[in-house]
N, CA and C atoms as a LAMMPS dump frame, in Angstrom:
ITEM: TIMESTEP
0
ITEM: NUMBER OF ATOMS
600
ITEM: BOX BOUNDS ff ff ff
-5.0000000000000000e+02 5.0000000000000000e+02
-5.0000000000000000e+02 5.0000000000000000e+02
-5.0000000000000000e+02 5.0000000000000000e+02
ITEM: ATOMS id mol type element x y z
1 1 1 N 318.973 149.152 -379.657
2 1 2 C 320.421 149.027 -379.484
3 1 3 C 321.145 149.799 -380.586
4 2 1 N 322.038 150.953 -380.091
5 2 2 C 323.257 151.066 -381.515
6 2 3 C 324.026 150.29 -381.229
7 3 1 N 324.383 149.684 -382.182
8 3 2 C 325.776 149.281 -382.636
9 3 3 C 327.155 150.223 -382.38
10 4 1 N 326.971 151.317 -382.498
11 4 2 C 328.202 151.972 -382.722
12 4 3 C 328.316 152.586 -381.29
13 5 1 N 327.963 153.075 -380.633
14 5 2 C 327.622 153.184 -379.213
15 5 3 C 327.832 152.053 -378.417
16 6 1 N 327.454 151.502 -379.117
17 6 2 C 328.114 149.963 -377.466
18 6 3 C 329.396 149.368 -378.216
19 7 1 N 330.037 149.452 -379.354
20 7 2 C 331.422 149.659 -379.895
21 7 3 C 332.172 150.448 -378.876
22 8 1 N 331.496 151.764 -379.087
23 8 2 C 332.756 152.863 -378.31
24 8 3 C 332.606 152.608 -376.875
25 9 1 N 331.392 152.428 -376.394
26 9 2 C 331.445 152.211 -375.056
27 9 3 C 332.15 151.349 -374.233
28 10 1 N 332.277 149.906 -375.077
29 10 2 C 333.006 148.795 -374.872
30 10 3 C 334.447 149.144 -375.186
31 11 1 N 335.144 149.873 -375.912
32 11 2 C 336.499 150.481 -375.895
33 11 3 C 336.696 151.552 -375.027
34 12 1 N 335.775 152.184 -374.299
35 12 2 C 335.922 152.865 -373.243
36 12 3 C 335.982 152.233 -372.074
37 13 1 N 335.66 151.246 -372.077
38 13 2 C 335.333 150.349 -370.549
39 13 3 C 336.338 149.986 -370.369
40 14 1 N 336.913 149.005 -371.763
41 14 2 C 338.205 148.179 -371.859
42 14 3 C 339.335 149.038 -372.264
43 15 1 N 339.77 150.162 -371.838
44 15 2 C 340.668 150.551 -373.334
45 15 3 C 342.035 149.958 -372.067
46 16 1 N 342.39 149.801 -371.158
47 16 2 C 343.551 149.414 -370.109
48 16 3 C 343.782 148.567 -370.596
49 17 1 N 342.777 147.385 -370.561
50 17 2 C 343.262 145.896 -371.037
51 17 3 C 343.287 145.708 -372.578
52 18 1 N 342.147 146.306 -373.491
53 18 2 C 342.294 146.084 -374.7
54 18 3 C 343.733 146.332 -375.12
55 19 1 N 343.872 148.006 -374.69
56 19 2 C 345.259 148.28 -375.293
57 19 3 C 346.485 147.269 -374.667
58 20 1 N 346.821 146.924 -373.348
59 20 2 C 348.165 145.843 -373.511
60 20 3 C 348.025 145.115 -374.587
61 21 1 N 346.458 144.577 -374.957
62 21 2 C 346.33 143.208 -376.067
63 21 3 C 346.74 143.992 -377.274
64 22 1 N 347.058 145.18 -377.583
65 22 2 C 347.088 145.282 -378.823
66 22 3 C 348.838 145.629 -378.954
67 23 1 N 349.114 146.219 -377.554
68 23 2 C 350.601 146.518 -377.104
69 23 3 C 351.377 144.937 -377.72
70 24 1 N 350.543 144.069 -376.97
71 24 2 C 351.4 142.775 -377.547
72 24 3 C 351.103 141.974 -379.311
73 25 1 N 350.881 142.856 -379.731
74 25 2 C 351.34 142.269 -381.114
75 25 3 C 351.851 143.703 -381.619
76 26 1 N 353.306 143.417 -382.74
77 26 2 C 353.942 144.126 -382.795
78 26 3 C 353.07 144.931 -383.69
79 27 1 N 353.706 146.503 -384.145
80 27 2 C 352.884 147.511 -384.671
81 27 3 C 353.332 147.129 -386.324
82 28 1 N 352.815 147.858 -387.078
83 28 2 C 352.258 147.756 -388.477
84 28 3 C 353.764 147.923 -389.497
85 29 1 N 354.717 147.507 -388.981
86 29 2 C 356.012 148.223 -389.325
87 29 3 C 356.235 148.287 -390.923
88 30 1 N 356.008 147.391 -390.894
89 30 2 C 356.687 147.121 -392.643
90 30 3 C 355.159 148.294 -393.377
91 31 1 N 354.132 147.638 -393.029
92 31 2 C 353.407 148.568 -393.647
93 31 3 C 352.881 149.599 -393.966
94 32 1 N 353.775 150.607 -392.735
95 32 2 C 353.739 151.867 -392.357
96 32 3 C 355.255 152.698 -393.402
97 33 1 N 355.814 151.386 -393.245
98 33 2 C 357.33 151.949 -394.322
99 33 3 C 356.829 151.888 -396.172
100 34 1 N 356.14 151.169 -396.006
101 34 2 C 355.514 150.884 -397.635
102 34 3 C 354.561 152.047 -397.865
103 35 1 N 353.352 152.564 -397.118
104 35 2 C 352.838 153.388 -397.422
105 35 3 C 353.755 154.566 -397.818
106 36 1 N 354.474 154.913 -396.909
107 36 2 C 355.254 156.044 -397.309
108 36 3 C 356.257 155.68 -398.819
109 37 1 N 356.565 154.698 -398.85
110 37 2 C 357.069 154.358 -400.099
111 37 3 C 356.739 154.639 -401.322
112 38 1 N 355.179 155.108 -401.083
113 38 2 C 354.411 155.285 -402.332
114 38 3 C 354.338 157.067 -402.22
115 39 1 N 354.912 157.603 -401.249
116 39 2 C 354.646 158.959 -401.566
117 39 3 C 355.942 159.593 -401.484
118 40 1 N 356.279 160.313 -402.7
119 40 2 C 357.34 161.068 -403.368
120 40 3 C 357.434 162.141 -402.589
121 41 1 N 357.38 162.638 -400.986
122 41 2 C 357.122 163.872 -400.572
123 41 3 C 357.995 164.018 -399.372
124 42 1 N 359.004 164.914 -398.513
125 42 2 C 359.153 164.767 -397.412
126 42 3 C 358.272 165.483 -396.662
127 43 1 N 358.212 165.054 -395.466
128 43 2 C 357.075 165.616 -394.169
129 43 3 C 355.726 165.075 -394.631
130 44 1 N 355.281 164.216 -395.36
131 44 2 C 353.778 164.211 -395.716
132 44 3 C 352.971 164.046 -394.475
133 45 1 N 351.528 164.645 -395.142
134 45 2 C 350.592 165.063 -394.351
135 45 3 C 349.403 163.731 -394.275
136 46 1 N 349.306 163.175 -392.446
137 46 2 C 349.197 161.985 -392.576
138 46 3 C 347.75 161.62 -391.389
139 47 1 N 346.686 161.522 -392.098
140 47 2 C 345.629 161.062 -390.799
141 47 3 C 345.469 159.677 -390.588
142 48 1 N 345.549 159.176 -389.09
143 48 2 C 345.367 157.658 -388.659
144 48 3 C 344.021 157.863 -388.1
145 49 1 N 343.035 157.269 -388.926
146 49 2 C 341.788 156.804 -388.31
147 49 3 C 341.631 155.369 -387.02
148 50 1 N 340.729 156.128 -386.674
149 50 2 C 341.05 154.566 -385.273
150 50 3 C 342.424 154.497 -384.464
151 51 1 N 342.944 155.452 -384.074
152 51 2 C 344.563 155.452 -383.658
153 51 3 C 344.718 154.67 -382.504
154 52 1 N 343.689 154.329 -381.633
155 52 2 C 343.658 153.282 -380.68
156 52 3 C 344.83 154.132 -379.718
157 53 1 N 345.505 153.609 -378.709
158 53 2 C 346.153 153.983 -377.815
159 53 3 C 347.779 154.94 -378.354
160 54 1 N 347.512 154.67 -379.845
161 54 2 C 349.225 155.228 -380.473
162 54 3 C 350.208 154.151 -380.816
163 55 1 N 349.715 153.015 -380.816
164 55 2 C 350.637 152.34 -380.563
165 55 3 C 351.659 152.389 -382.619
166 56 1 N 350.617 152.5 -383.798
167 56 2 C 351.206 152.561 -384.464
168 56 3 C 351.695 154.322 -384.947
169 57 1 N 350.978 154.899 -384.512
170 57 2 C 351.378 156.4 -384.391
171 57 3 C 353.076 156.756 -383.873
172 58 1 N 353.853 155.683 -382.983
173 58 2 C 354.44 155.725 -382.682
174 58 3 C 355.725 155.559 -384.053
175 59 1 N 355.015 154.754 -385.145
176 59 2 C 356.162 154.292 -385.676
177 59 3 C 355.78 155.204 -387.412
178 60 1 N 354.689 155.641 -387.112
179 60 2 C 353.96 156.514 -388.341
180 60 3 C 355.101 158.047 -388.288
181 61 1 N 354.972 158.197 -386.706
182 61 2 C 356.048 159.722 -386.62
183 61 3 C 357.167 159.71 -386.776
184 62 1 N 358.213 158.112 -387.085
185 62 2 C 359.643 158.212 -387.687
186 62 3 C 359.488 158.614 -389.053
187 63 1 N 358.268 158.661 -390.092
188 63 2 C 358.661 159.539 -391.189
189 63 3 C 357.936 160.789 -391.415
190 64 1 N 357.223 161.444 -390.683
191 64 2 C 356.565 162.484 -390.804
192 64 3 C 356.443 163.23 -389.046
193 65 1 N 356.113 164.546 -389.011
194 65 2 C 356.087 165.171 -387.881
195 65 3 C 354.202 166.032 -388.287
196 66 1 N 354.347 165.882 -389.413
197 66 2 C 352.592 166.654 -390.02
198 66 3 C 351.6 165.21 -389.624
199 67 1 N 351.118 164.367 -388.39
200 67 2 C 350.265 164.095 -387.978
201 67 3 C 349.11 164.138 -387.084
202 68 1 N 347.865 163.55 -387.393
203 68 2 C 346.844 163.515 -386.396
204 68 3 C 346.529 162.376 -386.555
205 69 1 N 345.662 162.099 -385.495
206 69 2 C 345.387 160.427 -385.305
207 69 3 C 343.903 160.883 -384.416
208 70 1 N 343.057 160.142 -385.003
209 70 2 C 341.741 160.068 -384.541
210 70 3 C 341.264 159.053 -383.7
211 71 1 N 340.238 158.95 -382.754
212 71 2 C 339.502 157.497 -382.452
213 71 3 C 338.434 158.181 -381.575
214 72 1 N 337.491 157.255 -381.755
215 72 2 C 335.449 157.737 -381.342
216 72 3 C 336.033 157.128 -379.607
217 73 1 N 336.944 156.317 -379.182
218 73 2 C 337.065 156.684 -377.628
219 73 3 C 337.796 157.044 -377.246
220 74 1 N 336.881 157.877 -376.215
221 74 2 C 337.841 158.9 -375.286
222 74 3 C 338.738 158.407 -374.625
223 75 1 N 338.659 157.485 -374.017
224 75 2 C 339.339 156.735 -373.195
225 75 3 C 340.903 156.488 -373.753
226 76 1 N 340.33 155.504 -374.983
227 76 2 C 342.126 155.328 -375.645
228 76 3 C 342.778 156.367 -376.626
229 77 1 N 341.953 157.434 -376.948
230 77 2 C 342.729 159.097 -376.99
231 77 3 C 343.511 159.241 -375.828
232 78 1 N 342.996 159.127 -374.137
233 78 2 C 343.949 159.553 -373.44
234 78 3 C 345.351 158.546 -373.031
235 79 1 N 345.135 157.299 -373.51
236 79 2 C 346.282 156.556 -373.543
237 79 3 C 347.186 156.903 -374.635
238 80 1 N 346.812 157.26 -375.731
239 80 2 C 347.358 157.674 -376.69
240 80 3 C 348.532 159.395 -376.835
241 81 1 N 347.357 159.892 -375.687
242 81 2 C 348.453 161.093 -375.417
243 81 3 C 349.743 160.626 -373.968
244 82 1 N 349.016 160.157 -373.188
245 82 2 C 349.985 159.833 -371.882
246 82 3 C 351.117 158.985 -372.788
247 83 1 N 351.165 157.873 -373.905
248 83 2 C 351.849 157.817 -374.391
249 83 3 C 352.72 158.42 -375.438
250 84 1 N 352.319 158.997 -376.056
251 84 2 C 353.004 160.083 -377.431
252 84 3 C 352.617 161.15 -376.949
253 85 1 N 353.234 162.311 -376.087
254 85 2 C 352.519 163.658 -375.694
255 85 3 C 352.934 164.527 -376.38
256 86 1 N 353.726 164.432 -377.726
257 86 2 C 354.004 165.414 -378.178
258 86 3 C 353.234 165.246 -380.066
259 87 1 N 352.304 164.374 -379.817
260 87 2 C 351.969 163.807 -380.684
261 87 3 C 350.444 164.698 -381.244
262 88 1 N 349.816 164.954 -382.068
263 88 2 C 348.443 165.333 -382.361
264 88 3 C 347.464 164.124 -382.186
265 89 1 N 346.481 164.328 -381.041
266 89 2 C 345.577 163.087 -381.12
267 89 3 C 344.13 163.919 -381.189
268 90 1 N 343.094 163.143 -381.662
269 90 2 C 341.466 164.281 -381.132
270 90 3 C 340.922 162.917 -380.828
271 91 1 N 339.927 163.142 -380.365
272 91 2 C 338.387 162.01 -380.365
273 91 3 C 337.718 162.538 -381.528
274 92 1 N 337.133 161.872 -382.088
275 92 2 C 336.406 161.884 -382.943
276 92 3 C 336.142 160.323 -383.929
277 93 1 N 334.72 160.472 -384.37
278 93 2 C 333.665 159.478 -385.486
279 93 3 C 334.416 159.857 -386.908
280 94 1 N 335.068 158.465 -387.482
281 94 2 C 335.618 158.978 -388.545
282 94 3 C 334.466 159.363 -389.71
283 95 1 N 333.258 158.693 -389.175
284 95 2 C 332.068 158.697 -390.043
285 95 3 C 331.846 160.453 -390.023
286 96 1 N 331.772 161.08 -389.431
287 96 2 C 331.261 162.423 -389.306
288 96 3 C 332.802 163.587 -388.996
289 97 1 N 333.622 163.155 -388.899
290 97 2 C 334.7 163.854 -388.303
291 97 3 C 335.046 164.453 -389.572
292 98 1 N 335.436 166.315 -389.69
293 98 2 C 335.878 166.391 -390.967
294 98 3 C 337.203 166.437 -390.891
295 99 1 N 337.667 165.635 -392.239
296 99 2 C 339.266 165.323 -392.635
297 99 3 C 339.824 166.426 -392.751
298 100 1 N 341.475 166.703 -392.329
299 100 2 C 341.766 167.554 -392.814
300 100 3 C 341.712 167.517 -394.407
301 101 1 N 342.008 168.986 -395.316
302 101 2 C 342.456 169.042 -396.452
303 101 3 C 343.551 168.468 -396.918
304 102 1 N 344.175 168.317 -398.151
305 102 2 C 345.374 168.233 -398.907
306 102 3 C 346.499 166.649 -397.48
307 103 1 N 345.245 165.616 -397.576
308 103 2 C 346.021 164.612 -397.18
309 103 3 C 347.071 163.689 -397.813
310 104 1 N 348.267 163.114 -397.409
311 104 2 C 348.952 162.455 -398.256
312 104 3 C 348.536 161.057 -398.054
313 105 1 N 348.25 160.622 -396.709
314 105 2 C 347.858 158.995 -396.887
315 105 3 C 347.25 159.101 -394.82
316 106 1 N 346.513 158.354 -395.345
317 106 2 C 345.123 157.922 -394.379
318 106 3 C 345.442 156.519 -394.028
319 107 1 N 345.643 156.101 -392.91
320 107 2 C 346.175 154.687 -392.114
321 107 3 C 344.68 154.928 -391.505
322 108 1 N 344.359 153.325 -391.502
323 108 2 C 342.889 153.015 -390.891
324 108 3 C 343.143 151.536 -390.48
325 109 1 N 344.338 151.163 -389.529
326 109 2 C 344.283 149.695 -389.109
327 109 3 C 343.546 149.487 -388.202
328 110 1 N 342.83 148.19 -388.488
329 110 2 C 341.79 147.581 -387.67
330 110 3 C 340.345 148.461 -386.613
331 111 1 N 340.452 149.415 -388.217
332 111 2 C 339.523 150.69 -387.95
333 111 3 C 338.147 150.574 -388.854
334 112 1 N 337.923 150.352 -389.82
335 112 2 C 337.116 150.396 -391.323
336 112 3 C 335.928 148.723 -390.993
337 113 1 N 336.736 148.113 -389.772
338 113 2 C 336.543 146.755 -389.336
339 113 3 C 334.888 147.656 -388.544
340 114 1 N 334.787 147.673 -388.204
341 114 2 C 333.71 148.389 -387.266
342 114 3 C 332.099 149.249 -388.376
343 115 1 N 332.668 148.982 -389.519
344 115 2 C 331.694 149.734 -390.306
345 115 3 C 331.245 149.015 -391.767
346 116 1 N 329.847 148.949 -391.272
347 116 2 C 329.005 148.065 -392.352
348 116 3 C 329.675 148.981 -394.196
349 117 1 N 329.363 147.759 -395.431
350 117 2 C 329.665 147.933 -396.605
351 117 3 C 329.787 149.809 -396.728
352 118 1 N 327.736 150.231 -396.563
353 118 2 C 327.863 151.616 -397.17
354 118 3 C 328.436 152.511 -396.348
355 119 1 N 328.627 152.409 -394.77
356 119 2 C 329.621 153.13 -394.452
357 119 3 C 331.317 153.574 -394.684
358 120 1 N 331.982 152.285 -395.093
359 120 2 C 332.765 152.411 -395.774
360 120 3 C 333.244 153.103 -396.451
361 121 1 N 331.873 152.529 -397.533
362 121 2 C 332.032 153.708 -398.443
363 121 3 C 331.819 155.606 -398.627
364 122 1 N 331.346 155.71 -397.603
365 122 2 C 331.075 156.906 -397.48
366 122 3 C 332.556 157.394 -396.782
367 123 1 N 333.152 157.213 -395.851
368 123 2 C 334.415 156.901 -395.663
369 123 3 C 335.25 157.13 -396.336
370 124 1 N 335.279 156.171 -397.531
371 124 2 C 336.211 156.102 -398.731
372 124 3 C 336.113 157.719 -399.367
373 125 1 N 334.574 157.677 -399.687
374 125 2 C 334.078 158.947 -400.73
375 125 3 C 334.713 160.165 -400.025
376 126 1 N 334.582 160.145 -398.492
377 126 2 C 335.522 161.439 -397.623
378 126 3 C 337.048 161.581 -397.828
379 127 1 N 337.173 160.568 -397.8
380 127 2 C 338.77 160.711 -397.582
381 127 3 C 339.426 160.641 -399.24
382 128 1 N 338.492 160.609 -399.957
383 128 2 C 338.98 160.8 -401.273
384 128 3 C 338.833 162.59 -401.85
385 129 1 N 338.097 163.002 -400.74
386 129 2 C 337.91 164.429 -401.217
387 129 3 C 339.077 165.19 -400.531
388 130 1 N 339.646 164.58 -399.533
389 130 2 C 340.789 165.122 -398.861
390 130 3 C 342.043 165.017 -398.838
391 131 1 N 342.377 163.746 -399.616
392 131 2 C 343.623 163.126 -400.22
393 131 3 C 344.418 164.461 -400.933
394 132 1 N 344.798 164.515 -401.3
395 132 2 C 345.842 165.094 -402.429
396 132 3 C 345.845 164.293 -403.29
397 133 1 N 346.727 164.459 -404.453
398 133 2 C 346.611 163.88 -405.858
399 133 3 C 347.402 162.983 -405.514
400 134 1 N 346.808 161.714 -405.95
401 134 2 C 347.701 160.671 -405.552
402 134 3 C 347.83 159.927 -404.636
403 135 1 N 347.208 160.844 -403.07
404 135 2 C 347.134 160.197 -402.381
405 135 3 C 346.386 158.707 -401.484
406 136 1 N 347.091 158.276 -400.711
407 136 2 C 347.187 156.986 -400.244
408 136 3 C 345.949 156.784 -398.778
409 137 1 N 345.443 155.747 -398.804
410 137 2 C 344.337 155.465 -398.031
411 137 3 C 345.089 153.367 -398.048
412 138 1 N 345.539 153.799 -396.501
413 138 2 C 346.041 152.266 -396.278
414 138 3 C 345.572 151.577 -395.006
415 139 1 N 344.925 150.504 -395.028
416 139 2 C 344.043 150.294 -394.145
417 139 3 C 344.014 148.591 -394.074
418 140 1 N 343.931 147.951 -392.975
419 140 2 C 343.487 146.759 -392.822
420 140 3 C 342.024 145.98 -391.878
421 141 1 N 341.329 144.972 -392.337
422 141 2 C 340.648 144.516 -391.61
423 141 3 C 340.116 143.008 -391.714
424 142 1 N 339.645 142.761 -390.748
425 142 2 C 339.354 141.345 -390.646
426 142 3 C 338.94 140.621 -391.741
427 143 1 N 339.683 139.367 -392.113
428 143 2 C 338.871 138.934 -393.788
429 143 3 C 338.09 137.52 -393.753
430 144 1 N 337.436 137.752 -394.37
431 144 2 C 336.432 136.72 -394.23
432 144 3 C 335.207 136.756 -395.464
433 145 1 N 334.267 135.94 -395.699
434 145 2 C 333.067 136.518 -396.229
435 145 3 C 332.802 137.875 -396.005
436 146 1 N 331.905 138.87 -396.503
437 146 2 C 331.408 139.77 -396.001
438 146 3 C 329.835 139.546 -394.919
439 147 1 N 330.317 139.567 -393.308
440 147 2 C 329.133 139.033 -392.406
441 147 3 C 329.568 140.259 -391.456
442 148 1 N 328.535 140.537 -390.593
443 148 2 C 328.795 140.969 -389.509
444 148 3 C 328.974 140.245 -388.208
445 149 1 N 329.279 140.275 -387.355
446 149 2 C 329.833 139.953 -386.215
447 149 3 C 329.997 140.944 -384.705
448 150 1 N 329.041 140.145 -383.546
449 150 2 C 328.743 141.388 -382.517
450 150 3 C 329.514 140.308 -381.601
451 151 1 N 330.431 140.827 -381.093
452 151 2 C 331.499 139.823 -380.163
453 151 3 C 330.754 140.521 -378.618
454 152 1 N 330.338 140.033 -377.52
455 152 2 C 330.268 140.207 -376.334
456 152 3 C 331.411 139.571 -375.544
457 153 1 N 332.24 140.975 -374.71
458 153 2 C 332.871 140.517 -373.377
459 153 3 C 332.467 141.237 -372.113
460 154 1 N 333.597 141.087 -371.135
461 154 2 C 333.456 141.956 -369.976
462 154 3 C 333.565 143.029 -370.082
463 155 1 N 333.641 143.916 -371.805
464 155 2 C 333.515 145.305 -371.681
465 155 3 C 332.218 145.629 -372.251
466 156 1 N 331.318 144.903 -372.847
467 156 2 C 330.089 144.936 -373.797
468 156 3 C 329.983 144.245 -374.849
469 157 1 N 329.384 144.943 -375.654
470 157 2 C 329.297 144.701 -377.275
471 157 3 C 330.185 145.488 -377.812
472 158 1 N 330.833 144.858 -379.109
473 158 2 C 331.847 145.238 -379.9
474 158 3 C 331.058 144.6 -381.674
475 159 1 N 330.74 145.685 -382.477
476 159 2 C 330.403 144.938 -383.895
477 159 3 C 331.381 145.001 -384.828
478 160 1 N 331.396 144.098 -385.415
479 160 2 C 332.651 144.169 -386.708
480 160 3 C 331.847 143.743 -387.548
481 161 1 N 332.945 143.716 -388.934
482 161 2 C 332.118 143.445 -390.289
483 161 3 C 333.605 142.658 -391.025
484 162 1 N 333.218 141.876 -391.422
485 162 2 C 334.344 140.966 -392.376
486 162 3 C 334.46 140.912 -393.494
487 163 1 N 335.677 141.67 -394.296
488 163 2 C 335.759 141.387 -395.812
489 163 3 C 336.239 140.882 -396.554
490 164 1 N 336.505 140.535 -398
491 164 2 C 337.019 139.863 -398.443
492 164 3 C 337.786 141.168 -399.604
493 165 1 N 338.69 140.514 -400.331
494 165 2 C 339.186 141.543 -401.267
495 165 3 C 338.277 141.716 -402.785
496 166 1 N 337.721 141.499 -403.073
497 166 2 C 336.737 141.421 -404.184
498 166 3 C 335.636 142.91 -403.237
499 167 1 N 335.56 142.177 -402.088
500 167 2 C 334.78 143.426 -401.61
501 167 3 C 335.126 144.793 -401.775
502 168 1 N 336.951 144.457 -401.018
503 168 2 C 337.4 145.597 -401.483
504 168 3 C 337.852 146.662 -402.562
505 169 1 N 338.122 145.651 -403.721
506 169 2 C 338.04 146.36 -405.035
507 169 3 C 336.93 146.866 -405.407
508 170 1 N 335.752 146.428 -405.184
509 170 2 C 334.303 146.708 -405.686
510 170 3 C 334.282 148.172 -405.267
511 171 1 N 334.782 148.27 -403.827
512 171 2 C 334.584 149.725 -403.252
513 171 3 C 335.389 150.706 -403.555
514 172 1 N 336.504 150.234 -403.648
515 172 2 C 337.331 150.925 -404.341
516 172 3 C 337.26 151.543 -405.999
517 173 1 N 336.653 150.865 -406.245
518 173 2 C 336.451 151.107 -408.059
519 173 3 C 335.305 151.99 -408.097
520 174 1 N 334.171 152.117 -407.058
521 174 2 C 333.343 153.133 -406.798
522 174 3 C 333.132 153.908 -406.3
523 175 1 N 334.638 153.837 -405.504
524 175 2 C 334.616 155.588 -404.58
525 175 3 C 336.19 156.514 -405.228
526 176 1 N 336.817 155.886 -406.753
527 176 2 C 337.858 156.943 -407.138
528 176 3 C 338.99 155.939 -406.662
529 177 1 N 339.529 154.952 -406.349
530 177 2 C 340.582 154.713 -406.042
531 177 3 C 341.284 153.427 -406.984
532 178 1 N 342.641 153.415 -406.905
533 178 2 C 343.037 152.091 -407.313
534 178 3 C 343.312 150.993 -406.945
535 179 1 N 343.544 149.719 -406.814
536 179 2 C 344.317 149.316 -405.157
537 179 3 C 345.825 148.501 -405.9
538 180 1 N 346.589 149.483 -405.473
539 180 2 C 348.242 149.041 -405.021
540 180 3 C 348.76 148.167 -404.748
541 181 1 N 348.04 147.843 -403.862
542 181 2 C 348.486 146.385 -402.587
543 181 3 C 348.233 146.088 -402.045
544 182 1 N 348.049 144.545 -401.843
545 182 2 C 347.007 143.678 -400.92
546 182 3 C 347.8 142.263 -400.893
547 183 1 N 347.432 142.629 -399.745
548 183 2 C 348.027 141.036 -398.662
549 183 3 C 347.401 140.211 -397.869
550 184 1 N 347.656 139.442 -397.363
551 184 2 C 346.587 138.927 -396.517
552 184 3 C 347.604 138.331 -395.179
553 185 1 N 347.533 138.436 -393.846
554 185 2 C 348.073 137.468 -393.339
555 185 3 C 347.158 136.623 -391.958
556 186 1 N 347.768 135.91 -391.306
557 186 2 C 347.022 135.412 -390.308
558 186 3 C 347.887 135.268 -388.794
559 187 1 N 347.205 136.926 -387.902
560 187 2 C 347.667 137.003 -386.804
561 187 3 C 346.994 136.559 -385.457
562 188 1 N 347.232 135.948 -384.596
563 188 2 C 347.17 135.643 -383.684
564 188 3 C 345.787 134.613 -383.848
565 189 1 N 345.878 133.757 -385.42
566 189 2 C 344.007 132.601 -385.447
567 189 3 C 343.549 133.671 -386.103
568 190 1 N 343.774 134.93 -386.221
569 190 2 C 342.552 136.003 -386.646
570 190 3 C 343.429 136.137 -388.645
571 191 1 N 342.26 135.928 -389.207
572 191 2 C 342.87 136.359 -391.032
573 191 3 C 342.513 137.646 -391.192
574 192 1 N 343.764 138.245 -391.578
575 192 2 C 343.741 139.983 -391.862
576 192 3 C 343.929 140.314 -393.415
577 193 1 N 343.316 140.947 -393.848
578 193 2 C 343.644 142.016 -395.169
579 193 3 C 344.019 143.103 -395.001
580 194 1 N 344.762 143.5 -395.941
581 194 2 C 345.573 145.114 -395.833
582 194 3 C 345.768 144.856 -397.113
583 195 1 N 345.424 146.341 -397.475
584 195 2 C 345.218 147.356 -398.747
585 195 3 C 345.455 148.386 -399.194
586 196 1 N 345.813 148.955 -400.471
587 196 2 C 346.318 150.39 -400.044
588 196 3 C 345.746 150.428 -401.358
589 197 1 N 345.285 151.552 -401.073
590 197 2 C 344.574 152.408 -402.667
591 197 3 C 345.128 153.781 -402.943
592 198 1 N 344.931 154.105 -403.986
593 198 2 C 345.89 155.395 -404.678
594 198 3 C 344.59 155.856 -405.183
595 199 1 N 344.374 157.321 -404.911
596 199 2 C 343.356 158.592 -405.067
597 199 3 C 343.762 158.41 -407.061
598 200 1 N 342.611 158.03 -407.752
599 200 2 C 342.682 158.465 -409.086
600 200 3 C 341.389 159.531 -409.859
């Protein structure tokens, strides 16, 4: 069995219904205005890992027009363009996908969730080579112990991984970054972390 293969496959099966479920909780607002808060730049240059159908891409392009937005299914890439068509979307493994250069800040909501500790970090170590000085890597995911978790529905298997913030500093302190800001809240029964680290 991969893991990561019956992930994407299961967001390919589901991406119609997944995406309304994600349509109905509102998008990342405040935290999409804060990231940019931290960067002194107009137009910054901005990659969304995991962009899922667009739904926060939508609110990422009221301060920048220099975006791309990634995700490993095809499926909710093409929801993502039928919705934002004037928008930059690709398919692509953020694990293997190369970043653009000279990034200002990297959004990875409920994206980084899908990838065991050392992937992460390898992750981190990428997107720290592509940042710009200073730049921002803001991301949330499921919090909990650090466990994995293989959820089965009517679209397949789906694996996640659960962290805690200790986790996340640890990784952070070993792949170049600082962390800014961290929150925690609890949406829909589910406990979320969000984080933002600064390229040092």
């Amino acid at each position: 069995m991969n893991k990561k293969e019956d992930t994407i496959r299961a967001y390919n099966q589901g991406a119609l219904v997944l995406s309304k479920k994600f349509n109905e909780i509102s998008p990342r607002v405040d935290d999409i205005q804060r990231a940019f808060s931290f960067i002194n730049k107009e137009n910054p240059k901005v990659l969304e890992l995991g962009c899922g159908n667009g739904r926060d891409a939508k609110e990422i392009l009221k301060f920048t027009n220099d975006y791309l937005g990634i995700d490993a299914s095809v499926e909710m890439i093409k929801l993502s363009k039928e919705y934002l068509p004037d928008a930059s979307f690709l398919v692509g493994d953020m694990e293997t996908f190369n970043f653009p250069k000279n990034l200002d800040i990297i959004f990875a909501f409920a994206a980084l969730l899908h990838l065991d500790k050392p992937s992460v970090k390898d992750v981190l170590l990428k997107a720290h080579d592509s940042l710009s000085e200073n730049g921002i890597f803001y991301f949330s995911v499921k919090l909990d112990l650090y466990h994995e978790k293989i959820k089965t529905d009517e679209f397949g298997q789906r694996t996640f991984y659960y962290y805690n913030i200790d986790d996340m500093r640890d990784l952070a302190k070993r792949t170049g970054y600082e962390v800014i800001y961290e929150d925690s809240q609890t949406i829909r029964g589910t406990n979320w972390l969000t984080v933002a680290l600064r390229k040092i």
